[in-house]
N, C-alpha and C positions, 0 to 999 in steps of 0.2 A: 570672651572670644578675642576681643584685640589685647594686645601684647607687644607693646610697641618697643623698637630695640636697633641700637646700631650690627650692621653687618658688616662682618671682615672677610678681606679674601682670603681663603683658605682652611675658614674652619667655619663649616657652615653647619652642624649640629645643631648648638641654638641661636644662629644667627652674631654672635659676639662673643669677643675671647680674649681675657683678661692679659695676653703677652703684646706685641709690640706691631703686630697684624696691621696692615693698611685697610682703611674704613671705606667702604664705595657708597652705603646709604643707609638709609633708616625706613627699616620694612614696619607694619603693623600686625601682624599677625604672627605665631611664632610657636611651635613647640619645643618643649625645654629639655633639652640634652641628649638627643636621641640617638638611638644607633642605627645601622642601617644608611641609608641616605639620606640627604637632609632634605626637610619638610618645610612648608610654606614660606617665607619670607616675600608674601607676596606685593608686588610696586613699590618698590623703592623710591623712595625720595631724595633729594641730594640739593646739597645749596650752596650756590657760587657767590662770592662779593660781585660781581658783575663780571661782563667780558671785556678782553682785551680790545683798546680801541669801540667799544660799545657793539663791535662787532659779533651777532649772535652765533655765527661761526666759526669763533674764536676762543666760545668757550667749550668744556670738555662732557662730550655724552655717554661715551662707551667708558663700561665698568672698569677698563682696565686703562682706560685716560684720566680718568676721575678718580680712581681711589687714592686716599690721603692717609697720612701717617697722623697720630692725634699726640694731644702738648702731655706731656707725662704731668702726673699729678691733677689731671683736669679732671678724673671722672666721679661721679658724687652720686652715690647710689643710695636708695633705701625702698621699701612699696610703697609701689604706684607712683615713682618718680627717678628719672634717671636724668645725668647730666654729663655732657662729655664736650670737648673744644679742639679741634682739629685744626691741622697745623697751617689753615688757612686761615686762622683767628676768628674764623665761625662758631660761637657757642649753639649748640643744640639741646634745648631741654624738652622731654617728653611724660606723659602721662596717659590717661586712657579712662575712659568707660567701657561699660558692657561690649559695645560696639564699633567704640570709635577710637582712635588716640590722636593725640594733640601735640603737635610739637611746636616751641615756642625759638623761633632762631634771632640770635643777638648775633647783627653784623659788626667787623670793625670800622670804629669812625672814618677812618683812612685805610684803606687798601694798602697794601704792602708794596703792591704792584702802580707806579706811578701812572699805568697805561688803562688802566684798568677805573672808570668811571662807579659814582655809588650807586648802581643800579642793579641790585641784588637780584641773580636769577637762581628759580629753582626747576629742575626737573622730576619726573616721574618714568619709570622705567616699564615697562610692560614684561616683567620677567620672575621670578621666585628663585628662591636659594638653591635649588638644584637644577636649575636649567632646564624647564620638561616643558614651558609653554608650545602649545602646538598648536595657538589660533586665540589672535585676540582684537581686542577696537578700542579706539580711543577717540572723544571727542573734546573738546576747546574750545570754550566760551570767553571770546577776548573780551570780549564788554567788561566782564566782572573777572577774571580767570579761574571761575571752575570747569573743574578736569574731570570726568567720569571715562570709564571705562568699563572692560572685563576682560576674560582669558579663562583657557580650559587648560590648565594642568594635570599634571600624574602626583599619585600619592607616594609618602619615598617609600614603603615596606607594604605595598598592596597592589591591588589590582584596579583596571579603570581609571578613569578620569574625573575630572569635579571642575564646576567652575564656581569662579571667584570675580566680583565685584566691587567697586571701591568708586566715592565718591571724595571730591578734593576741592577745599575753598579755603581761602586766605586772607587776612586781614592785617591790616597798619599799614597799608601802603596803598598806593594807587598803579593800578595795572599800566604797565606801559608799551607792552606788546606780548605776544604772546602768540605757541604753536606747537606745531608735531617736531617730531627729529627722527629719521632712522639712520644708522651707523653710525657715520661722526657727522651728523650734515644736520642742518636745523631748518624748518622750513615757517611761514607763516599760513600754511594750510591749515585746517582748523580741525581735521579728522584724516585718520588711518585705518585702514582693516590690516589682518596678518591672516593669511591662509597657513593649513598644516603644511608640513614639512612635505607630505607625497597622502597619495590615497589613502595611507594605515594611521593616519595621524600623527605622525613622528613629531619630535619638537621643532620649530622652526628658529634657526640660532641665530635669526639677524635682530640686533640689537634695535628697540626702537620704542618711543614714550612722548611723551609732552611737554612742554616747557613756560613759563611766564619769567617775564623779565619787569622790574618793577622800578617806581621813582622813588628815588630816597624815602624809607621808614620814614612815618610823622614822628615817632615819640618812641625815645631811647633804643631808635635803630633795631627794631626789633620788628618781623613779620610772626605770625601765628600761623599754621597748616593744621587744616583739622581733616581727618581722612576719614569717613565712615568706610565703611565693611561690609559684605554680603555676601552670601551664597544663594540668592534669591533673584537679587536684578541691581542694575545700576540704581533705580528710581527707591530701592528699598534701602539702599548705601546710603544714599541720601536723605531720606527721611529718618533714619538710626541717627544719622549727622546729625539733623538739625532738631530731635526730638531729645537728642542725649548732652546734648551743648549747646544750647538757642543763645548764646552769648559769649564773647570772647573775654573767658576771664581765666585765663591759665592757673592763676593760685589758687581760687575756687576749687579750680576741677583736681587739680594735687592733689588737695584737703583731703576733699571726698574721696582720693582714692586711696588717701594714707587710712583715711577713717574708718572705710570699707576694710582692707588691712587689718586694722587694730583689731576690729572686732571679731573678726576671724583668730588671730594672736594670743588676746587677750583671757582664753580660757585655760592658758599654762599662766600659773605662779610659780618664779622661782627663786629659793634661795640659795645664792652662790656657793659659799662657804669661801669664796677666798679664791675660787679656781683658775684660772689664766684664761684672759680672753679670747683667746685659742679656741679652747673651749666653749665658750660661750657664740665665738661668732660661727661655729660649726653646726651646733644645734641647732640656733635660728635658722641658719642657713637653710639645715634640713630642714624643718618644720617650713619655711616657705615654700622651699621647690617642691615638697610635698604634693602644696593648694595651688598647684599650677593648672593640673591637668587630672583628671578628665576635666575638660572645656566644655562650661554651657551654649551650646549652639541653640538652645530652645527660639523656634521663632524662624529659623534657616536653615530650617532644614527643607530639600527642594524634592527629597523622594518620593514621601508620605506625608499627610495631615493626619495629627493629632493631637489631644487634649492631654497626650502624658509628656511629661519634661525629654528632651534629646538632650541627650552628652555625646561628645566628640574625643577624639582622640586615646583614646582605651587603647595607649600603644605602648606595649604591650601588656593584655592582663596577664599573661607568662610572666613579665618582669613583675608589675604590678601586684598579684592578689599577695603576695609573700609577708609584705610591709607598707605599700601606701594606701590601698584600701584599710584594710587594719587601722592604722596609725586616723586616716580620715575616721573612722567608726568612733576611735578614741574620740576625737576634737573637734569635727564637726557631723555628725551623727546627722542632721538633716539634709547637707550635701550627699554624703552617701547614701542615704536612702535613696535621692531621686536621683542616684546615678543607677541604682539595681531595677527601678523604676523604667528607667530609660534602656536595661540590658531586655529586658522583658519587653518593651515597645518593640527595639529591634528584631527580639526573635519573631513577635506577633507578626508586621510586616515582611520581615524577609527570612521566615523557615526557619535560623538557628539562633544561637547565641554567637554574638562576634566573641574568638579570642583573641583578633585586634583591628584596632577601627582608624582610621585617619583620614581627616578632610571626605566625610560622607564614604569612605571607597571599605572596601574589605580588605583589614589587613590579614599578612599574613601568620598560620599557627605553626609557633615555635615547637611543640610537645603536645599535650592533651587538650582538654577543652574547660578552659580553667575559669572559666566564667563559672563551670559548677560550685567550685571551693567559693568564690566571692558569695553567691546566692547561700549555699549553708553557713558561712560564716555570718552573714547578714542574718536569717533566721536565729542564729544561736543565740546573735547581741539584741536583740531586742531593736532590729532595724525594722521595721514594719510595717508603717504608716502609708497607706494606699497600696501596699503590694497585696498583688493576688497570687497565694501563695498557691493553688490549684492551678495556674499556669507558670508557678516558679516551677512548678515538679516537672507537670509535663514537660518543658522547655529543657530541663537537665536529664530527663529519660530521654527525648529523644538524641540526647549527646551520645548516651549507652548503648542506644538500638539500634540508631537508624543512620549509616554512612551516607553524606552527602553528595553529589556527582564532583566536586571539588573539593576535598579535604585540606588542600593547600589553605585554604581563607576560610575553612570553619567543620564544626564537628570533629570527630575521628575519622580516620580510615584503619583500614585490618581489621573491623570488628567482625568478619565471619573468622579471623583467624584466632581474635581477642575471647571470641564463645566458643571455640571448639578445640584450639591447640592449647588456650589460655595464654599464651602471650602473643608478643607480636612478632614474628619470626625475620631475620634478617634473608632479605632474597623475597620478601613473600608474596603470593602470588595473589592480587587485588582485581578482580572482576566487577564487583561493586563500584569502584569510586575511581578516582582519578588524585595522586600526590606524590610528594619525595619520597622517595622508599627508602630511606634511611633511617637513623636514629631510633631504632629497632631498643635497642636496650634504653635509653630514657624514654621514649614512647609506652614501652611494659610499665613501669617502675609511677612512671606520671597518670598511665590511663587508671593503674592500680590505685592513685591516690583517688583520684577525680569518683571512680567509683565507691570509695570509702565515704567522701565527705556527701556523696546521692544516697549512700545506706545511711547515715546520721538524717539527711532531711527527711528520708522513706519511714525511720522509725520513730520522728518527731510525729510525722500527720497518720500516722496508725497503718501504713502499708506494710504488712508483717513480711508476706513473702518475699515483697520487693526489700526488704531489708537485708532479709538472709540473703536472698542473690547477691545483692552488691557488696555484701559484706564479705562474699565469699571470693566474688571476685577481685577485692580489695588486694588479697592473699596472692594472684598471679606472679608478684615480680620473682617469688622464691622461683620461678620453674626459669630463667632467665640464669640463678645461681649458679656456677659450678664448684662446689667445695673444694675440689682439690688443684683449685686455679691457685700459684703463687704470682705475686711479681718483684721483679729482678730488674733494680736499679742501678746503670751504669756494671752490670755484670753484677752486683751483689745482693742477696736473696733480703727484702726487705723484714723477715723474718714473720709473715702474716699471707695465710692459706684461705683461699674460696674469697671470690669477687666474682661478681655478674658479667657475664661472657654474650658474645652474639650465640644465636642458636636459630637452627635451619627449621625448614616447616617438617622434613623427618625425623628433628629432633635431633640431629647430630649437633654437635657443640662448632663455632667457628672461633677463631680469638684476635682479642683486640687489646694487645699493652695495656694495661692498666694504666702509665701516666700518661699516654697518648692523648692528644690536645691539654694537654697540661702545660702551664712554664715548664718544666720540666724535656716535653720533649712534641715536637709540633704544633706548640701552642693555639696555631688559627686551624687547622686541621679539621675541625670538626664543626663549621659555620653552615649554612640552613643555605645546601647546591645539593644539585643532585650527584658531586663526588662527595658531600659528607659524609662520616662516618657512624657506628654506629650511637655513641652519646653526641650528645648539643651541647654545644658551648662546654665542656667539660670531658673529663677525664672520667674511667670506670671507676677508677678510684673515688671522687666524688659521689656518684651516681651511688655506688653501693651504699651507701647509709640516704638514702633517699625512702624511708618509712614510717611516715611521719604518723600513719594513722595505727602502726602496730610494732615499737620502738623494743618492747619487750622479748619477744619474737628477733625481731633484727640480731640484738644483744647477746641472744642467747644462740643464733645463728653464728654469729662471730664470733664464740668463744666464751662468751659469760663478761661479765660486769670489766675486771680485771685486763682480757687482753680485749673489749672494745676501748678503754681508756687507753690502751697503750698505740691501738689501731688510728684513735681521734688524735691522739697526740702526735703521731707520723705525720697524719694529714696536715697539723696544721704550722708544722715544724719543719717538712724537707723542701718547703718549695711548691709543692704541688695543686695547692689550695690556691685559686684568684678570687681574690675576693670583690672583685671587680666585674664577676657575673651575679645575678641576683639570687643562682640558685645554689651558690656557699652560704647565705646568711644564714641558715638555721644551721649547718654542719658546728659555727659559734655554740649554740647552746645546748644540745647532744648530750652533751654533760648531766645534763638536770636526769635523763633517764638512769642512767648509770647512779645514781646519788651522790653527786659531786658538782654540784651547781658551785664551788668557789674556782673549779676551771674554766668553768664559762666565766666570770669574772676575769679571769686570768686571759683568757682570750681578747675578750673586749678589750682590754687593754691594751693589749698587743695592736690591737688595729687604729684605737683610738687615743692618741693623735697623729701616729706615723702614718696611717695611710687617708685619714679624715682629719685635714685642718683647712688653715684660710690661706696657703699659702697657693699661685698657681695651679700647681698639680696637686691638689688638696681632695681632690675627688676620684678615687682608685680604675673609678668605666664610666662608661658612659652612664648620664647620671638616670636614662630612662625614663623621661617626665618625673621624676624626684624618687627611684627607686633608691639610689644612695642615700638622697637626702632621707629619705622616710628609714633607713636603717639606722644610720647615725642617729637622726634624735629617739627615736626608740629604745637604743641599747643607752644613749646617756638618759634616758628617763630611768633605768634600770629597772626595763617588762621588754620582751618578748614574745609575739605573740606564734601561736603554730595556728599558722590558717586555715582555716575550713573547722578548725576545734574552737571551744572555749576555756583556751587552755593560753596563759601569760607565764612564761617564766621569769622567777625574780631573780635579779644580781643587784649590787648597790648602786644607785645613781651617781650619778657625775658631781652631783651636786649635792648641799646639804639635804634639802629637801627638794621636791617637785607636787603640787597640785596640779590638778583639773576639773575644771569643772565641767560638768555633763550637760550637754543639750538641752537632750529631752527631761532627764529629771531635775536638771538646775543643783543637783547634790553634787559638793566638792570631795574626790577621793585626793588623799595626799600621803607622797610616802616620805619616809624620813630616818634621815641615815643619824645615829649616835656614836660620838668616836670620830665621825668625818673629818680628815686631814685631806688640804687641799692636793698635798703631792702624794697622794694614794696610796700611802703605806697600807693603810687602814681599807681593803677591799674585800676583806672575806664577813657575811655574817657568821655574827657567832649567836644569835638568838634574833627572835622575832616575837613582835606583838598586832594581832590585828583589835584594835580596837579596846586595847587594854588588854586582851586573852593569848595566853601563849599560842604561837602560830609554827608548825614547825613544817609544814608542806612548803617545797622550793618554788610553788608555781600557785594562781591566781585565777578564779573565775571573773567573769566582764561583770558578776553581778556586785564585785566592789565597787567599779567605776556608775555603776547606776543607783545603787545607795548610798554613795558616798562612806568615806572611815579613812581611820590613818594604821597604817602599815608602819611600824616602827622598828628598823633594820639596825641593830646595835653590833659595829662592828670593832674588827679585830685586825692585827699581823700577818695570821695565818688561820689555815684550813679548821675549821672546826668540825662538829657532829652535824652542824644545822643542816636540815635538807637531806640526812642521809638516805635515813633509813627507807626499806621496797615501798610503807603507806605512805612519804612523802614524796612518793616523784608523781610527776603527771600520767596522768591513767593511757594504759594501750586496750586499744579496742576491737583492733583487729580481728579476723577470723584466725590467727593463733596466739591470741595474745595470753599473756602469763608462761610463754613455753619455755621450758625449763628441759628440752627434749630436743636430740638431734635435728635437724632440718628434715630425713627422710622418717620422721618415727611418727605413729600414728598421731591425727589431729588430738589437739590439748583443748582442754576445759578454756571454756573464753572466761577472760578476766571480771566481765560484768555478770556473770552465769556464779562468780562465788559469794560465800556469804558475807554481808558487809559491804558487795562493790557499787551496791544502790548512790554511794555517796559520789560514786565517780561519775554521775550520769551526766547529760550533757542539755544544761538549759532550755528549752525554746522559745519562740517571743515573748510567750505571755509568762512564761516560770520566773 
């Protein structure tokens, strides 16, 4: 839960921004890279060498008197230890437990400022990164100077309010005064309240926090602030404090939290082959912001009492189930358990499944109710342990059935229009529920997946009917289709017919450019108001190859094998493609259904390292609690997963080899490239062995990584056969899948109904 981290003005995503940004203080709490507005950076802290003329008056309160520029080359990062020295010659070193973080401040011997006495003061601010306090209190204990407090914030992509806790004590010095401050004024009162802004609770913007002013450091100039954390009370802040750190021993607590780190880490083995750091510091990268978030809040959570694990911040599983859940499943398979563990709590106590969650509040759903794909993806990998999968189901049928009175913050809405028009019609008219009536064609397209990956869990626990239903409605985005929709860039016909169009509840067609909210042409156009349009975050152009559970079908919808590679190739050639929303990552590997899995290589490459390295702008969006990052080390693992299936697509790894080893069964799966040259001539397989056996499928069940084997990718210059042929691509399961038939021509034989497709079936926990 605590995430201790400097804050800069002006980019408060996750509280700190590796450019040139002036620093106002160091929050503990923190989610990582979001979008939307920003979230928690709750009390800041901040440290002065002393004030001028020892005058408490004199020195600086308000965020925008106090922020500092920091010395270039100071800052020293790794897990669970951050270092940075701002340009008042204050070193700041921080670390963290579960609950608490620690920060260790090195003053300088001599003040720069010859007015300026060695009586180092620190403040606390009664404020969070997006400014939304709307009632807080603070108390001041000069005897010893701890500081406790709290305040009711807003979540930055939800709804309601949460409060927040914080307990504050200090060590290496001896207190020498100490008090409240609001605006620029400091006072030696010992306590403050803050009322809301007016009756509706609004934020109330007057700047105001606590202060201790101290006698010179005993030993090496150095005070310690240890902040505990809660969402429970001040008295629980405090007892997190002093149960998580009973002693001031800053390198200790690094240790432990590098060690904690490691061990989370240490289930990737890898070997380089030679590859540029680059490289390497991109994957780590990913692979940590990964295991940022979901955030164990177990223990404070203030809504409900229970005996199952709470996770926090599921923001969003829209960004989310695509790659960091997956990626988690991979490498720490017991985390995620008790994060499906904890989705399941949430719907028990408050009726649905959240598809996003922050600081206790309901966030808001971007598209469908994608907690279902997390739940069957989890069945499929053999995640299992304490889930009750009788209330996994029910929990994702009621996603299907049953509209919530606010769709905005969970469930669907349109579903009288979703069972009886089959899709979800632009304009349409909602008596049942209350939401944005927008984004009517990714809405179809997504509600259609969400129902696909409910018929995979329906037909795992034996609900036959229920199977077929969802199976069938899986199929709805086609009625969304209009075949003989072109589109026309810059005036010229991009030379590809039928894309997914808006469509009215009579069924008349409405239309919407194809690159529309693309780079291409109104890029922000299409963001989650109620003037958004019909797709989210993306273009129709995107949106159509969004079929993830009936790929076959799709393919053959567009033209056949032939003009979908020429269609995929547009996409990711004219611009149109951001790969900077989470829902282009699978558009990357597309390829594999087509039998052409060394384009998806080709792709990968294309993005990695030009739009994934360690430079600044090294991270293409907003990173979505580690959605980039869980992409990037993904595609350099070279697997891909398609979520809600048990289905990995192979390309060559980044590296010579990569291992992992599994959680739950302790067995190391390892794959390995032959031919590997660092500067990647060598990217296409040209054969494959799993475990000594020729292997010639482009794609991978999760029961490799639980038996453990090596995959052994012996590559090549160029394109080969490998991966071609129709029984190597990843199976379509769809209710038209195998169709080899117009889009309007009678329904086709399903792919798992022919002889032979037994092999294509789809794990469940115990298989």
């Amino acid at each position: 839960m605590a995430k201790a981290g400097p804050d800069v003005y002006g980019e408060n995503q996750g509280g700190f921004s590796s450019d040139n940004s002036p620093i106002y203080g160091f929050s503990h709490m923190h989610d990582s890279g979001t979008g939307g507005s920003p979230s928690l950076g709750n009390f800041p802290i901040f440290a002065q060498p002393g004030c001028p003329n020892g005058d408490i008056n004199a020195c600086k309160y308000t965020l925008w008197e106090r922020m500092i520029e920091r010395v270039d080359g100071s800052v020293h990062a790794k897990p669970g230890y951050f270092d940075i020295t701002l340009a008042n010659n204050i070193r700041t070193e921080m670390t963290v437990t579960n609950r608490t973080a620690l920060y260790r401040f090195t003053f300088p011997e001599t003040p720069a400022d010859p007015t300026i006495p060695s009586n180092p003061h620190i403040l606390i601010e009664l404020s969070d990164l997006p400014q939304t306090r709307s009632e807080a209190n603070i108390t001041v204990y000069a005897r010893n100077g701890r500081i406790t407090g709290g305040g009711v914030f807003s979540p930055s992509f939800g709804i309601g309010t949460y409060q927040s806790y914080f307990c504050l004590d200090f060590d290496g010095a001896q207190v020498k005064d100490a008090g409240v401050w609001a605006n620029t004024r400091a006072s030696k009162a010992t306590s403050l309240k803050i009322a809301p802004g007016d009756v509706r609770h609004t934020p109330n913007a007057r700047p105001a926090g606590g202060w201790v002013q101290f006698e010179r450091p005993k030993a090496n100039n150095q005070i310690l602030a240890r902040v505990g954390m809660s969402f429970i009370s001040e008295t629980q802040a405090c007892a997190n404090a002093e149960r998580e750190i009973p002693k001031s021993n800053f390198d200790a607590i690094a240790k432990a939290a590098e060690d904690a780190w490691r061990a989370k880490l240490e289930v990737i083995t890898i070997e380089p082959g030679g590859v540029s750091n680059v490289f390497l510091k991109a994957f780590w990268s990913g692979v940590y912001r990964t295991m940022i978030s979901p955030q164990d809040y177990t223990g404070e959570n203030p809504n409900w009492s229970s005996s199952e694990p709470y996770y926090d911040s599921f923001y969003c599983i829209w960004d989310s189930f695509r790659s960091i859940h997956p990626l988690l499943t991979l490498l720490d398979p017991g985390s995620q358990t008790l994060m499906v563990r904890s989705l399941l709590d949430i719907y028990v106590h408050q009726g649905w499944l959240p598809d996003c969650r922050m600081s206790h509040c309901k966030g808001l759903t971007q598209g469908g109710s994608n907690a279902d794909v997390v739940i069957t993806d989890a069945y499929l990998k053999n995640i299992s342990e304490g889930i009750d999968w009788n209330l996994a189901y029910e929990a994702v049928v009621k996603d299907a059935e049953v509209e919530p009175p606010n769709w905005d913050v969970e469930g669907r809405g349109g579903l009288a229009s979703w069972k009886t028009l089959n899709y979800i019609p632009t304009e349409n008219l909602d008596t049942d529920g209350v939401g944005t009536e927008t984004r009517s064609i990714s809405r179809t397209v997504e509600y259609a997946y969400n129902d696909f990956t409910i018929a995979l869990l329906a037909r795992a626990l034996g609900h036959t009917a229920d199977y077929e239903k969802y199976l069938t409605r899986s199929g709805n985005w086609r009625n969304m289709f209009k075949p003989d929709q072109r589109s026309i860039v810059y005036g010229e016909d991009t030379g590809f017919q039928g894309f997914l169009q808006p469509r009215y509840m009579n069924g008349t067609w409405g239309y919407q450019d194809p690159i529309f909210c693309s780079p291409l042409q109104d890029f922000t156009g299409c963001y989650l108001n109620p003037s958004g349009r019909e797709t989210y975050e993306g273009p129709v152009w995107l949106y159509t190859f969004f079929v993830p559970g009936d790929m076959v079908t799709l393919i053959a919808t567009l033209g056949g094998r032939t003009t979908f590679v020429r269609r995929l190739n547009w996409l990711h050639e004219s611009g149109v493609l951001y790969l900077g929303d989470e829902q282009a990552f699978l558009k990357v590997f597309l390829y594999h259904y087509a039998g052409r899995p060394a384009l998806s290589a080709e792709r990968a490459h294309q993005y990695i390292p030009s739009l994934f390295n360690d430079s600044v702008g090294g991270i293409p969006g907003n990173d979505d609690s580690g959605a980039m990052g869980s992409f990037v080390a993904l595609v350099m693992m070279g697997l891909f997963p398609n979520a809600g299936q048990d289905v990995y697509f192979i390309i060559p790894p980044f590296f010579e080899s990569i291992s992992i080893k599994n959680g739950q069964t302790g067995k190391t799966a390892t794959i390995r490239n032959v031919n590997f040259d660092p500067g990647y001539k060598n990217i296409y397989v040209q054969s494959a062995t799993l475990d000594g056996r020729p292997y010639s499928r482009n794609w991978l069940k999760h029961r490799f990584f639980l038996d453990g084997g090596v995959l052994e990718l012996t590559l090549g210059p160029k394109e080969s056969a490998w991966g071609t042929r129709e029984e190597d691509v990843p199976p379509s399961l769809g209710p038209f899948g195998n169709a080899t038939v117009p889009v309007n021509a009678t329904r086709v034989k399903r792919r798992w109904e022919m002889p032979g497709a037994a092999e294509f079936g789809f794990g469940g926990a115990s298989s």
